[in-house]
N, C-alpha and C positions, 0 to 999 in steps of 0.2 A: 557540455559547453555552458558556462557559464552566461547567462541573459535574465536582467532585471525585468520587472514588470514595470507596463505601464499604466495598472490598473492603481486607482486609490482604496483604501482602505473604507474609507466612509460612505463610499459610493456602491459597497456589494450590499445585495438586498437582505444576506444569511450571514450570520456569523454565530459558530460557537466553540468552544472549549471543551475538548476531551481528554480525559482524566486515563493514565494510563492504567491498563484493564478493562477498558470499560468502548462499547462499540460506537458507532454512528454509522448510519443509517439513512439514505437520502439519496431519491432523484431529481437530477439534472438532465434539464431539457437541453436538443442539439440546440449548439449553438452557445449555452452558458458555460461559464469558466469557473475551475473550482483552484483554489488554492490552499494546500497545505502547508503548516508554518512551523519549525519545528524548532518550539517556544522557550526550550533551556539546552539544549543542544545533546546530539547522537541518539534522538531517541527513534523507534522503527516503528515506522505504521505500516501494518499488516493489511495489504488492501486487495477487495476482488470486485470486477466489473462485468456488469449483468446488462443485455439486451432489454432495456425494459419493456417492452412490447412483446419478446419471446425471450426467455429466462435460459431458454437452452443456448441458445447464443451467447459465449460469456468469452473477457479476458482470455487469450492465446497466449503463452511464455515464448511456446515453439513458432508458431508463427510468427511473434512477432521479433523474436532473434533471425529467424530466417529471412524475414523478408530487409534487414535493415544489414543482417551479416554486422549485427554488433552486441555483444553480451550485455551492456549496460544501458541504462536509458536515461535519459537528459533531456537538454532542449532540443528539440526538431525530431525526436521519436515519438512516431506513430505507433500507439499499441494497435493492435491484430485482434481479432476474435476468431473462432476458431473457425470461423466458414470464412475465412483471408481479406475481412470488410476492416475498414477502418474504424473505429472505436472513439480514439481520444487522441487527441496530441499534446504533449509537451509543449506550450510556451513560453515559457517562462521557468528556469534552473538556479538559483544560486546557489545551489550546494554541489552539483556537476557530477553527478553518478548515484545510481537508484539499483538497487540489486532484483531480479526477477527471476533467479535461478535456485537461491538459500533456503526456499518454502518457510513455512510458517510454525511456529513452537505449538507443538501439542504434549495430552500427559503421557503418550507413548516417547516421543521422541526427549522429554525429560529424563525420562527412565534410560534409555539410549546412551543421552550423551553423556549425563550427570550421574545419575543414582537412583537406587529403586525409592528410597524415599524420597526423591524431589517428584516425582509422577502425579501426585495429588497437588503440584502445585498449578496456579490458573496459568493458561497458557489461550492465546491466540483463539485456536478452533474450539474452545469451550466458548469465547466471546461470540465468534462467529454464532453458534449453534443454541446461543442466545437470541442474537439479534432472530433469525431465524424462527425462533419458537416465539418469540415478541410481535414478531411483522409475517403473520400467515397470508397477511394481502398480498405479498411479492409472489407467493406460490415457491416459495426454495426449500429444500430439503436437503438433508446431510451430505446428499449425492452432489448435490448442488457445489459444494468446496472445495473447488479445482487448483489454478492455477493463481497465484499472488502476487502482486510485486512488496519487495520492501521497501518504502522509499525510505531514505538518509540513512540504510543500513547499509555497512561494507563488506562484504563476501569475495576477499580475492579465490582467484581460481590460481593454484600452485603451479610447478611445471610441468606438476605428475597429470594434471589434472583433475585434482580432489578441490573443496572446497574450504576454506578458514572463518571463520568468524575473528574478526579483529576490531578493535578501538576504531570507532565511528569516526567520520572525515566531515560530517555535518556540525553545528556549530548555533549557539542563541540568534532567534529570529531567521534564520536559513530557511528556504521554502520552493516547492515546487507548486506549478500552476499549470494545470490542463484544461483545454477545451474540447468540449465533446463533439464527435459526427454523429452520432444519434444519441436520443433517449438512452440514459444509462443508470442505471442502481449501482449508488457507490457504497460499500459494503467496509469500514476497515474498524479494524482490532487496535486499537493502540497500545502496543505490543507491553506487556507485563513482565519481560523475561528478568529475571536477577540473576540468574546464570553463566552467562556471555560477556564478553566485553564490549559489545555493540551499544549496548547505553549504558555505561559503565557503569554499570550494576545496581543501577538507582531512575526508575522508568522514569518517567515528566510528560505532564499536558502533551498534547499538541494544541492548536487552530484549528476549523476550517472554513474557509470564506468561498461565497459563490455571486458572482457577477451574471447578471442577463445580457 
């Protein structure tokens, strides 16, 4: 569902610019709003959401499709974590569908989808497993890289039920905005893939801005 914010721009206390390939890294306290802004349009940020008090508690896919009985996520979707607590909500969509089923590009899944030589190209869970070896204070390990959402990625589900990568539905300055129910480590990859047609084959910037 489509709902603008009514937060300003000059009034979030954090703002920065990530470069696609490259991670960010940061907790938000309950209560602050984070906004993602997807700065030349259809680009995917690869994100995973950590209990930051206990690391073991992270982003649920399964709970939180089950608990809303909707595969997509937008405004008024509660993510889940995997003991069925509340997480984060959606406030704020104008791009109106976030995919949390398509997981995230690795050099296995290169190889996979594309070719044995694309496998050595950067993908996603090399970011992650950077930020990771960067940030030993969070206490995450490789075990740690569960579940993801892609926001402003589109992943239709066929009628077979398999899944598509197709030409992104996001668009310049598009963004989503969530507020957290707890403490939470936001963890995303701004996704590198050249690949797919999902950021038509040329990654870009994101945003991200955070409100108290």
């Amino acid at each position: 569902m489509i709902k603008e914010s009514l937060l300003n721009e000059e009034d979030a206390k954090f703002s920065q610019s990530v470069d696609a390939g490259d991670y960010f890294f940061h907790c938000i306290k309950a209560g602050e709003t984070i906004r993602l802004v997807d700065l030349k349009g259809n680009q995917a940020a690869d994100t995973l959401f950590y209990n930051a008090n206990d690391v073991s508690e992270r982003y649920s896919a399964m709970d939180t499709v089950r608990e809303q009985s909707a595969l997509y996520l937008t405004t008024h979707s509660v993510l889940k974590t995997n003991l069925n607590r509340d997480m984060l909500e959606i406030v704020a969509d104008t791009c109106g569908r976030h995919d949390t089923v398509g997981g995230a590009c690795a050099t296995e899944s290169n190889t996979v989808r594309y070719d044995l030589e694309k496998r050595c190209m950067h993908a996603c869970r090399d970011s992650w497993m950077l930020a990771i070896q960067e940030n030993e204070q969070y206490g995450l390990s490789k075990a740690d890289i569960t579940h993801n959402i892609n926001f402003f990625m589109n992943v239709p589900v066929t009628k077979e039920g398999t899944l598509t990568f197709e030409d992104g539905i996001s668009a310049p300055g598009k963004y989503v905005e969530l507020t957290a129910k707890m403490d939470t480590l936001v963890l995303i990859s701004n996704c590198p893939q050249l690949n797919n047609p999902c950021n038509g084959y040329d990654p870009t910037p994101i945003q991200v801005l955070v409100w108290s």
